[in-house]
C-alpha positions in Angstrom: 8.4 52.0 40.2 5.7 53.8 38.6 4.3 53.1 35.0 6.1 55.7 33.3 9.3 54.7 34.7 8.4 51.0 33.7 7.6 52.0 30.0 10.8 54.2 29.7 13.3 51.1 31.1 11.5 49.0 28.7 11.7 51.8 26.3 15.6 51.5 27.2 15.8 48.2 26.9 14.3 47.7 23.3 16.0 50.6 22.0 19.6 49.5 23.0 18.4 45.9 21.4 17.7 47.5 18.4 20.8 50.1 17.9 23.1 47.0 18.5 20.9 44.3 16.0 20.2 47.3 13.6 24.4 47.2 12.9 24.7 43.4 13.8 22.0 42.0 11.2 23.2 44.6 8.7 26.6 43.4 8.7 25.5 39.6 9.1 23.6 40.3 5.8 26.6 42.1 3.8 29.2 38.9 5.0 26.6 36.7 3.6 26.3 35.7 -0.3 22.7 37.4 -0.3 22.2 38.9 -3.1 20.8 43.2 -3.0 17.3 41.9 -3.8 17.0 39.3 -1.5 18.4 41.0 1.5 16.1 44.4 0.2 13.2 42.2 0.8 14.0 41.0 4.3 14.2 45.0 4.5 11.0 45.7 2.9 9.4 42.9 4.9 10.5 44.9 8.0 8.8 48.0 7.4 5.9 46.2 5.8 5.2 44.0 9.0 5.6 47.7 10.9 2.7 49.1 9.5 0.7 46.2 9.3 1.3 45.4 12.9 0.8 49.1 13.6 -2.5 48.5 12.4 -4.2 45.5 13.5 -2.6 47.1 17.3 -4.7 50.6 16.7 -7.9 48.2 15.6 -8.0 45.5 18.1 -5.7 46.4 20.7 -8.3 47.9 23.1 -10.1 45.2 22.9 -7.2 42.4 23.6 -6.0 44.8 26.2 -2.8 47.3 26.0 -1.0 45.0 29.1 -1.9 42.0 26.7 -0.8 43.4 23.3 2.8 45.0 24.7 3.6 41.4 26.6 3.0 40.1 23.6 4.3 41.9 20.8 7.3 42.1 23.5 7.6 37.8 22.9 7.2 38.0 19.5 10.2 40.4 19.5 12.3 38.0 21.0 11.3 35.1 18.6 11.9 37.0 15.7 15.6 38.5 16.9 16.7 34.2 17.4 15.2 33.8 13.6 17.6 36.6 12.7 20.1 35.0 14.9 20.3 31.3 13.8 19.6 31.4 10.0 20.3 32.7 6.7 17.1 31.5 5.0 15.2 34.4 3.4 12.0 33.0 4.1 12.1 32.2 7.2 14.1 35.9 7.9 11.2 37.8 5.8 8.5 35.6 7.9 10.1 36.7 11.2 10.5 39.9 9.8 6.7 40.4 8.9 5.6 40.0 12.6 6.8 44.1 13.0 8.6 43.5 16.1 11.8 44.3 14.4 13.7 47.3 13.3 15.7 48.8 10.8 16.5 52.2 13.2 17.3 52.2 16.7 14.3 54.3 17.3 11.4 51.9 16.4 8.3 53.4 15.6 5.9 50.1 14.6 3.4 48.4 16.9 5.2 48.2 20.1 5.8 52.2 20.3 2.3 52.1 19.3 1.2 50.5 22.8 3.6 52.9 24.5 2.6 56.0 23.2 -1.2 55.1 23.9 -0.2 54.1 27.5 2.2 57.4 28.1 -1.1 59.4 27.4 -2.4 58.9 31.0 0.1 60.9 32.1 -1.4 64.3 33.2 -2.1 66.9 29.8 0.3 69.5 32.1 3.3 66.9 31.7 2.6 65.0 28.3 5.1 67.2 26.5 8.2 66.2 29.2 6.9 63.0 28.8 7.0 62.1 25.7 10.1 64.0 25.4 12.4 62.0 27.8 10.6 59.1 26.3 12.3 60.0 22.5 15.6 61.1 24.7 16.2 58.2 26.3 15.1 56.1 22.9 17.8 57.6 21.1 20.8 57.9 24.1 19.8 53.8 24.3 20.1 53.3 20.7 23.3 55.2 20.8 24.8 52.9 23.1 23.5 49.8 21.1 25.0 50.7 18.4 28.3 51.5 19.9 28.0 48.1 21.5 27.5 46.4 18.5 31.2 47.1 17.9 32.0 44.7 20.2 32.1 41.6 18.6 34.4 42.6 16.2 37.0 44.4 18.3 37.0 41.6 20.0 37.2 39.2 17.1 40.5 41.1 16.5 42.3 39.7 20.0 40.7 36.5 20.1 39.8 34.8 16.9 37.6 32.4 18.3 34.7 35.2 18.9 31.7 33.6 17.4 30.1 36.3 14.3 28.5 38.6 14.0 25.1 37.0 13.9 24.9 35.0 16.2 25.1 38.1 19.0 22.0 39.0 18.0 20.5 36.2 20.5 20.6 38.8 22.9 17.7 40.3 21.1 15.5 37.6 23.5 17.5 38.2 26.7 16.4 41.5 26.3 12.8 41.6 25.1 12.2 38.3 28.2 13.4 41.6 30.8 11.3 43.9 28.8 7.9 41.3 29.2 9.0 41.0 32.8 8.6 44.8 33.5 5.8 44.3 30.8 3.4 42.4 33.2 4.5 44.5 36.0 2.2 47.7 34.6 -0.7 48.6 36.6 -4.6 48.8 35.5 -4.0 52.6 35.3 -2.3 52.3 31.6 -5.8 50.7 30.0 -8.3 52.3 27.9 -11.2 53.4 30.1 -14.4 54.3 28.0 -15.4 57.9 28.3 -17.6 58.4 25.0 -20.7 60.4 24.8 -23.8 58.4 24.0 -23.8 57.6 20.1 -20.4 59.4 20.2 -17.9 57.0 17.9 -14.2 57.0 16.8 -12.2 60.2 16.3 -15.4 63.1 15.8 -13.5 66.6 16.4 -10.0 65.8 16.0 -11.0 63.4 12.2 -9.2 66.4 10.3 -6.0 66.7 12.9 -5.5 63.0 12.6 -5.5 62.7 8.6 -3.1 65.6 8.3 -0.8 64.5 10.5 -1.1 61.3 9.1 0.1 62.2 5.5 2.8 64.4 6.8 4.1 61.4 8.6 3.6 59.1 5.8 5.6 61.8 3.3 8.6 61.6 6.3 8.9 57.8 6.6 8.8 57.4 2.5 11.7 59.8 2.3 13.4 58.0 5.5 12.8 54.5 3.9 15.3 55.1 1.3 18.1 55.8 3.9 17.4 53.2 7.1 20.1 52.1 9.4 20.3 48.9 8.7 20.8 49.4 4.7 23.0 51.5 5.2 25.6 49.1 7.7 24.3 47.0 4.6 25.5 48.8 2.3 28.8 50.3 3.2 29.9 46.7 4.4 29.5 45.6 1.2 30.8 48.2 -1.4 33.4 49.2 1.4 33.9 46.3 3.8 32.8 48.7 6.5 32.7 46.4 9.7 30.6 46.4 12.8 32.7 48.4 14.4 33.2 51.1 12.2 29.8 51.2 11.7 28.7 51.2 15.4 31.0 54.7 15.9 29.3 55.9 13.0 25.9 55.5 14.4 26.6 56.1 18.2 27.4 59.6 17.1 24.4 60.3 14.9 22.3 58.7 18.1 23.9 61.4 20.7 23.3 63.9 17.8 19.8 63.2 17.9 19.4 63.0 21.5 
């Protein structure tokens, strides 16, 4: 299996994880006696840890090694889905929230796509493009299918009572991410940084400009898309509505296959 088609199961893998604990810990939350502003922090603490983790990857990832940082991000992924998965507490779910390895949409874009996207660029400049577009495709059909997944529980619930909640279903958060650290430490040497600069040559030079405009038009994006993330949303509705996971699974497997 080549590197590509290693980062794209893993790809898989954590997106179907987070489409199905995306609806599970939304619904977990809105059964719980949480109140909005406690369970808006653990939410805030997940986007926070995002960006923070997104940026302590792009400053000392090269230099802990991209096979290195994905493994372990990848673990920490895992510990923080059982966090979610065993407790209620609010500071122990903002703490596991803060490590960024968790994610409010099925398509994650914090420090673990971060990795990725830097690996995917050894792919030849002719097939970049198809690249990276089968890699968003096949994040989104995944998500889809987590989502619709996420369902499960509660359909079941409905034949056989015993069916343990919601929450605790999200321990499959580190069956998954353990497969995804297996494939993890299965990439070749290929997907590593290799030094090419020009002597006294330094950080971005040409493209400086490129990288600060896209930068802001990303940042005006994901301010808009904060006040509308999956998760607040399963939140929400089972809350005001009692919405369950179910319903809220179809909801969001549709608006996955629209996107794919």
């Amino acid at each position: 299996m080549s590197d590509v088609r290693r980062i794209f199961a893993i790809q898989a893998v954590r997106a179907f994880l987070y489409g199905f604990s995306s609806i599970l810990i939304g619904s977990s939350l809105a059964a719980t006696g949480l109140d909005a502003g406690s369970v808006g922090l653990v939410f805030t603490a997940m986007l926070l840890g995002m960006a923070i983790s997104s940026l302590a990857v792009g400053r000392w990832g090269e230099a802990i090694g991209r096979r290195r940082s994905y493994a372990s991000l990848l673990v920490l992924m895992g510990i923080a889905g059982t966090v979610f998965a065993i407790t209620g507490s609010v500071p122990l779910l903002v703490i596991a929230a803060l490590t960024g390895t968790l994610s409010t949409d099925p398509n994650e874009s914090g420090p673990i796509t971060t990795v990725e996207q830097a690996m995917l660029a050894s792919a030849p400049p002719a097939e970049r493009s198809r690249v990276y577009g089968r890699y968003n495709a096949v994040a989104y059909l995944a998500g889809a299918a987590g989502a619709l997944a996420a369902g499960g529980p509660s359909a079941m619930r409905d034949l056989l009572p015993g069916v343990p909640p919601d929450q605790r279903w999200i321990l499959i958060m580190p069956i998954g991410a353990a497969l995804c650290v297996v494939l993890a430490t299965r990439l070749s040497d290929g997907v590593e940084f290799k030094a090419r600069l020009v002597s006294g040559a330094r950080g971005l030079q040409r493209s400086h400009g490129v990288v600060r405009r896209l930068a802001a038009l990303f940042s005006l994006d994901a301010f808009a898309g904060g006040f509308i993330v999956q998760t607040f949303i399963v939140f929400w509705f089972g809350r005001q509505f009692g919405a369950d996971a179910e319903l809220m699974g179809l909801v969001f497997f549709g608006v996955g296959i629209l996107q794919a």
